[in-house]
C-alpha positions as CSV (number, residue, x, y, z in Angstrom):
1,X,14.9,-84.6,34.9
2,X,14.0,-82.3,32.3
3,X,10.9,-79.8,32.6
4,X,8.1,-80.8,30.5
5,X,5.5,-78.0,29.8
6,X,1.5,-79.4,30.4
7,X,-0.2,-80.1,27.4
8,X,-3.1,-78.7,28.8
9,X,-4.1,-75.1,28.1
10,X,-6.2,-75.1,31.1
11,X,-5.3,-73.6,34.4
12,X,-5.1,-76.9,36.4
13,X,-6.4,-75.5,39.9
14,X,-9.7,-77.2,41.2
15,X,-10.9,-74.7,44.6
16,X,-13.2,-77.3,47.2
17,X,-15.5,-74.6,48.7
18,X,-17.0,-75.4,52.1
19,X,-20.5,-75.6,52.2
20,X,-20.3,-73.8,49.0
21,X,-24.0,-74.2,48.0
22,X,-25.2,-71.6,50.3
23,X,-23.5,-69.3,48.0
24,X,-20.8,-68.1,50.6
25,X,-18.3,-70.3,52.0
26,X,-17.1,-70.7,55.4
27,X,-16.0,-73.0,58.3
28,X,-18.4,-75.3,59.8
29,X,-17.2,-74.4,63.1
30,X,-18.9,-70.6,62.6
31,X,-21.5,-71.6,64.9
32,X,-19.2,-73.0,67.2
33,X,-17.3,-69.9,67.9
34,X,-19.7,-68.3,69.9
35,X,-20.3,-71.3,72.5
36,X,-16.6,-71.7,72.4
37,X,-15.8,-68.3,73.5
38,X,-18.6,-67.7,76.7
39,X,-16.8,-71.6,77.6
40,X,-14.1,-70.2,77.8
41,X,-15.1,-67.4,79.6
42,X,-16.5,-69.1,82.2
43,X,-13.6,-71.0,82.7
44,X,-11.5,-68.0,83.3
45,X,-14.2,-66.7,85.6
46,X,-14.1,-70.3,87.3
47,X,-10.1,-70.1,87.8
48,X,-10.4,-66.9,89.6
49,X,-13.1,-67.6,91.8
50,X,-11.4,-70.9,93.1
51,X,-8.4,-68.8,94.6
52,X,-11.4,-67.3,97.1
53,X,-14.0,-69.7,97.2
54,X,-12.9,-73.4,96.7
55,X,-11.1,-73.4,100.0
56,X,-12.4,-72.0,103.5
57,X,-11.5,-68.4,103.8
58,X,-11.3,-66.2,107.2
59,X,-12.6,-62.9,107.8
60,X,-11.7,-60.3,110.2
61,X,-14.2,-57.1,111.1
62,X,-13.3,-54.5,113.1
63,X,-9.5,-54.3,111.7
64,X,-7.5,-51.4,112.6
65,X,-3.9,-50.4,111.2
66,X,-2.8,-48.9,114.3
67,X,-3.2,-52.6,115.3
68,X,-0.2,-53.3,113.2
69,X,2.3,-51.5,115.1
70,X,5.9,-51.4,114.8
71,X,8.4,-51.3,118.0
72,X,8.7,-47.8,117.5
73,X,5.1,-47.1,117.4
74,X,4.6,-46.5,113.5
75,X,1.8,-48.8,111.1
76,X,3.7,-52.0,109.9
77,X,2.6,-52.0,106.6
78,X,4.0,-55.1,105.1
79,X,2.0,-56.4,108.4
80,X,-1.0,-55.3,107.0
81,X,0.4,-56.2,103.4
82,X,0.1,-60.0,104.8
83,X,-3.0,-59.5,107.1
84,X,-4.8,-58.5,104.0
85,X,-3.5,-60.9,101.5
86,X,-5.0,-64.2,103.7
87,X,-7.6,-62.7,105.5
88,X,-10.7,-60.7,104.3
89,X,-10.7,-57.6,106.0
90,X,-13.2,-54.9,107.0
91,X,-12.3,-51.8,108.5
92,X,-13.1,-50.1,111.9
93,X,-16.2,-48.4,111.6
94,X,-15.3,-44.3,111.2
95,X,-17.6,-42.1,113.5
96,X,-19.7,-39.4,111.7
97,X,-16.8,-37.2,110.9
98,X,-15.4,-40.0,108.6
99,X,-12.8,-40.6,111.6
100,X,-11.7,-43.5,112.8
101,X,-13.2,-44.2,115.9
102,X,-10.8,-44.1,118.8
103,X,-8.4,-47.5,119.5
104,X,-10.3,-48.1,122.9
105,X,-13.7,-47.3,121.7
106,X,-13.6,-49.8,118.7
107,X,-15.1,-53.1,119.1
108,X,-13.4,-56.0,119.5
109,X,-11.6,-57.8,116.2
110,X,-13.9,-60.6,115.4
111,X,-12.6,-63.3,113.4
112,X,-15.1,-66.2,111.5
113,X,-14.4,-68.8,108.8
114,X,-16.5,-68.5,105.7
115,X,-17.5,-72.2,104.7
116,X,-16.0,-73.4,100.5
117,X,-18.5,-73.4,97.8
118,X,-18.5,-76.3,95.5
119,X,-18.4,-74.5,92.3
120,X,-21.0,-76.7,91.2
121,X,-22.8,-73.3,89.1
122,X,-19.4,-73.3,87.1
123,X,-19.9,-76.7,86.0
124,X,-23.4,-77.1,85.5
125,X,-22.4,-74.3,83.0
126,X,-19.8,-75.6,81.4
127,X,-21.3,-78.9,81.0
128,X,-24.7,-77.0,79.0
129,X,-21.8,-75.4,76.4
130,X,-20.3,-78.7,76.1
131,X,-24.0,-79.9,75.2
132,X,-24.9,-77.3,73.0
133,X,-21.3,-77.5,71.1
134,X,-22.1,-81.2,70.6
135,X,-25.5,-80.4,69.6
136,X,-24.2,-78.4,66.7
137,X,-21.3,-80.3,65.4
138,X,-23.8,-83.2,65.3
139,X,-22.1,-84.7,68.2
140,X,-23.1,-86.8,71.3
141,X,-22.6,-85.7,75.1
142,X,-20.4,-88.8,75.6
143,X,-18.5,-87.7,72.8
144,X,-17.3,-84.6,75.3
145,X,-17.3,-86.7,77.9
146,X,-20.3,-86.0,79.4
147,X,-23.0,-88.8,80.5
148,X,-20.4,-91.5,80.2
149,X,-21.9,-94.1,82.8
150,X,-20.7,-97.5,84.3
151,X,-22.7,-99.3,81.4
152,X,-21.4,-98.1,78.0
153,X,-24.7,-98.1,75.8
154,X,-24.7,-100.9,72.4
155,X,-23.0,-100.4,69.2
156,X,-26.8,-100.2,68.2
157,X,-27.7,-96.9,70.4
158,X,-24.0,-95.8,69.3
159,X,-24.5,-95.6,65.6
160,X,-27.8,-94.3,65.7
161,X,-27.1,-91.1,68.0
162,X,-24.4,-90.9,65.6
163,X,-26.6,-90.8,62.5
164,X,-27.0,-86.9,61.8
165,X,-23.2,-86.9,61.8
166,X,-22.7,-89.7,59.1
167,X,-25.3,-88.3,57.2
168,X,-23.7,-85.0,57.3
169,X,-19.9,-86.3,56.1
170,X,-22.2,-88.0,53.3
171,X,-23.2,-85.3,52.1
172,X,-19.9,-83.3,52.1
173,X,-18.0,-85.8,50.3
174,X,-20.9,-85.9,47.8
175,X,-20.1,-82.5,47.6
176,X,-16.3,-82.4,47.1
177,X,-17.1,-85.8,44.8
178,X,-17.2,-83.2,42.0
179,X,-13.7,-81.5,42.7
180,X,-11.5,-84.9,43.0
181,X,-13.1,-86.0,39.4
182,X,-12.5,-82.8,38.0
183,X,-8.8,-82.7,39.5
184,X,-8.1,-86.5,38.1
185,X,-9.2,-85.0,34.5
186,X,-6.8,-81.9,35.0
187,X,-4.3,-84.6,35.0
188,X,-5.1,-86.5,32.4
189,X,-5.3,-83.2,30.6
190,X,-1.7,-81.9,31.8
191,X,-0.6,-85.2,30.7
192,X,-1.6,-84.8,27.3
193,X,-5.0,-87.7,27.6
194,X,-8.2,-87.1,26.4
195,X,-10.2,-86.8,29.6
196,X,-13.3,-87.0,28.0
197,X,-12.7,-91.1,27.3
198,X,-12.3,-92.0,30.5
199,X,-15.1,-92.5,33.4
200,X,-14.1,-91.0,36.5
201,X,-16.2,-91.5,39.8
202,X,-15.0,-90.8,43.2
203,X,-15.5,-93.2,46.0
204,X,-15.4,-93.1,49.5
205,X,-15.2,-95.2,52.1
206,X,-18.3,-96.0,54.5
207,X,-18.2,-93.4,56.9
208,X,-20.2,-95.4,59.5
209,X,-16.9,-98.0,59.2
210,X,-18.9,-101.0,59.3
211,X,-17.3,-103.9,60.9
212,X,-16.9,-107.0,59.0
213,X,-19.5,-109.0,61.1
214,X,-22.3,-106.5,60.2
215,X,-21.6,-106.1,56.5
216,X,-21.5,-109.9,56.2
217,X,-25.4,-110.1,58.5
218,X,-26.1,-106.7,55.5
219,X,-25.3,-108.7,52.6
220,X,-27.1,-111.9,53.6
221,X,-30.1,-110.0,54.5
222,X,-30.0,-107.9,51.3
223,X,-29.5,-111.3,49.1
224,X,-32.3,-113.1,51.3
225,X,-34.9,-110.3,50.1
């Protein structure tokens, strides 16, 4: 269709500040960040300890390279290449010279098996980050999966761990409440209405999403007083 030119002389552009009345606006995950990176540092630390540590590795002491000999009596490197890559290795002991000690002088190769850890320091870790990040998005440990048992706890003990967070959505739609009516009168505006003749409230829905059961037992209980 045609264009129409607004018959406002306003510049119709509402901003919706985050947290705005602390004067300077940012994400609510600021706080988050830091947790989120030493997580994730851990983790990375975690993956590269597993390769050596999660399974049982063998060590060899008293390793020499002239024990990786070829047929025509040079060092087989890629031998030692391998040796080295799935075994832990410590050299021959050098004399005081910082030579090696001669082939028939040097002890005999002994070869043990280092037991697996569990890792369980990694996870203990990771599982007081995840506690603290819930801690300061107003969530619950279960909500990370963590403390989830065999017996899920009542709808009771649910909405009331989840209390700081409903209050705190509460109180930013109460703050972006201002914005949406503001917005709605720029359109009137654009659209040529008086938007001072018209009452405007925003509304939200419940953020604790009431079931039907328990907004019917509210209701009679709130008539009954």
């Amino acid at each position: 269709g045609p264009a129409k030119l607004q018959a406002s002389g306003l510049i119709p552009v509402v901003p919706f500040l985050n947290q705005a009345r602390y004067g300077q606006p940012q994400t609510q995950l600021a706080d988050l960040i830091p947790v989120v990176d030493a997580a994730n540092f851990v983790a990375t630390s975690l993956m590269a300890t597993v390769v050596h540590h999660a399974a049982p590795r063998m060590l060899a002491i008293n390793v020499l390279e002239a024990q990786f000999m070829n047929d025509d009596g040079s060092v087989n490197r890629e031998a030692v290449k391998a040796a080295t890559g799935s075994l832990w290795i410590t050299p021959a002991p050098l004399d005081e010279d910082g030579k090696l000690i001669p082939k028939d002088q040097v002890p005999d190769v002994e070869i043990k098996q280092l037991a697996p850890t569990d890792l369980r320091n990694f996870h203990d870790t990771l599982s007081l980050f995840a506690r603290i990040g819930a801690g300061l998005c107003d969530l619950t440990p279960s909500d990370f999966g963590f403390g989830v048992s065999d017996n899920p706890p009542s709808a009771e003990s649910i909405n009331e761990s989840k209390r700081e967070r409903l209050l705190g959505i509460e109180r930013f739609n109460r703050q972006q409440a201002a914005g949406y009516e503001r917005l709605m009168r720029y359109g009137l505006a654009v659209e040529g209405s008086d938007p001072g003749k018209r009452l405007i409230e925003s509304k939200f829905r419940n953020v604790g999403t009431p079931t039907k059961q328990s907004m019917a037992d509210a209701a009679v209980k709130t008539y009954s007083q």
